[in-house]
C-alpha positions in Angstrom: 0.0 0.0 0.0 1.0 3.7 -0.9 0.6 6.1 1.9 -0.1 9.4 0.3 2.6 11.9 1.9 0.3 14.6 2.0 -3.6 14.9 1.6 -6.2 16.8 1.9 -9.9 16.9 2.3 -12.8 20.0 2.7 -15.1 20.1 5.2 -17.4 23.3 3.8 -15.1 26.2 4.0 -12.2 24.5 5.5 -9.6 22.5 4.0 -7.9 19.9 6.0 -4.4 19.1 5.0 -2.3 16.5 6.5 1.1 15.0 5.4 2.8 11.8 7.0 6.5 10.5 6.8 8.7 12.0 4.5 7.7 15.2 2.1 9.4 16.2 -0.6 9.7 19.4 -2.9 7.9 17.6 -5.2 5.0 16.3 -3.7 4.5 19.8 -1.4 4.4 21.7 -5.4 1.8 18.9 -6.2 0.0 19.5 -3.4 0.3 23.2 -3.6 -0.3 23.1 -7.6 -3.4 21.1 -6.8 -5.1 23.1 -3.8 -4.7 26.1 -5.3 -6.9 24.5 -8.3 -9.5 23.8 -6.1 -9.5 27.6 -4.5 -9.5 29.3 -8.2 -12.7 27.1 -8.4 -14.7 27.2 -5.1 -12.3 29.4 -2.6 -12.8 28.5 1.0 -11.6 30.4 4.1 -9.1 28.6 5.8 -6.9 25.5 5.7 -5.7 23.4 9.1 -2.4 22.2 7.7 -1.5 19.1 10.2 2.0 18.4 9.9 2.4 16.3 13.5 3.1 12.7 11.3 6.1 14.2 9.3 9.2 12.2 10.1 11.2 14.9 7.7 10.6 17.8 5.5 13.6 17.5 2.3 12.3 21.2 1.5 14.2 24.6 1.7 13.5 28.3 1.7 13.5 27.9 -1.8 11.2 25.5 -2.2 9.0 27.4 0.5 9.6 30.5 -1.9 7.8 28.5 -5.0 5.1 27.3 -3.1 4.2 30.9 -2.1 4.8 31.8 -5.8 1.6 29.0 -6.5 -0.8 30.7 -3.8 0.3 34.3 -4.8 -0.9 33.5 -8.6 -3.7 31.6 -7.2 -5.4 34.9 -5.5 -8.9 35.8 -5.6 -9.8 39.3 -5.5 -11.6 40.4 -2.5 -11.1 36.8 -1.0 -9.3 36.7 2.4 -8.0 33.2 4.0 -6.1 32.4 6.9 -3.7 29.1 7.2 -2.7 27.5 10.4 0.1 24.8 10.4 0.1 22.8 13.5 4.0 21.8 14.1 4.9 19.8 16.8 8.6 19.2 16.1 11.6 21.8 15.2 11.9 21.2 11.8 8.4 21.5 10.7 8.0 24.5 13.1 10.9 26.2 11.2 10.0 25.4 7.8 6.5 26.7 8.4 7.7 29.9 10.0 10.0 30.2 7.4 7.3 29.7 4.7 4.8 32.6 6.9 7.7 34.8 6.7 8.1 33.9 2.9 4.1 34.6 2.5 4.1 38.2 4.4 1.1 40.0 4.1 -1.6 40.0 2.2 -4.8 38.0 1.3 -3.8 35.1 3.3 -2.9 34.9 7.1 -0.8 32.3 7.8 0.4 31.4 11.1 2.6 28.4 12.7 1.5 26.3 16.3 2.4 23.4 18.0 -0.8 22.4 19.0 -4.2 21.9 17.5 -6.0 23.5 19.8 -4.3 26.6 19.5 -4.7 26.2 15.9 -8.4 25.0 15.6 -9.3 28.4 17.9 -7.4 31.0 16.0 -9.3 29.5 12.9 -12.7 29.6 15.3 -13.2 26.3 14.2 -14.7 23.8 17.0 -13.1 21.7 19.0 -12.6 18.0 18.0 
């Protein structure tokens, strides 16, 4: 069986991403390449990104700097998101604060925690 390093489904306006194991640049573009479809079609207002089952991120700030390249073509006028990565561990906290720094200001709000219920409230979405 393949495990799928990083999915994602919608739950109304809300995306829920989760990656497991091992992510590559690759597979983050794909992912990136391929939620950003979905929000040119039907735009939704935030994403939970869970990346608590990542073993290791073989990403870098360039990588990072791509991905926000994706979202920043993929805007939507007048349509504001906010992102929340919950990241447990050093390395996925880093990358993710690296990739919010990378993102800056603008339509979307991105933001890095380590837990998901600091994540789930700054996205006022109900506890689980």
């Amino acid at each position: 069986m393949h495990i799928v390093p990083i999915a994602f489904h919608r739950e109304d306006d809300v995306v829920h991403t989760i990656a497991v194991g091992v992510v590559t640049e690759s597979e983050l573009m794909e992912h990136a390449e391929r939620l950003a479809g979905e929000f040119g079609r039907e735009p939704f207002r935030a994403e939970l990104a869970d990346l608590s089952q990542v073993r290791q991120l073989l990403l870098d700030a360039e990588a990072l700097a791509r991905v926000a390249e994706v979202w920043r073509e993929a805007e939507v006028p007048a349509v504001r998101a906010q992102v929340a990565f919950v990241a447990p561990s050093r390395e996925a906290f880093g990358l993710a604060s690296t990739y919010e720094i990378l993102r800056g200001s603008g339509w979307v709000d991105v933001r890095v925690f380590r837990d998901h219920y600091a994540a789930r409230q700054w996205l006022d979405l109900p506890e689980k």
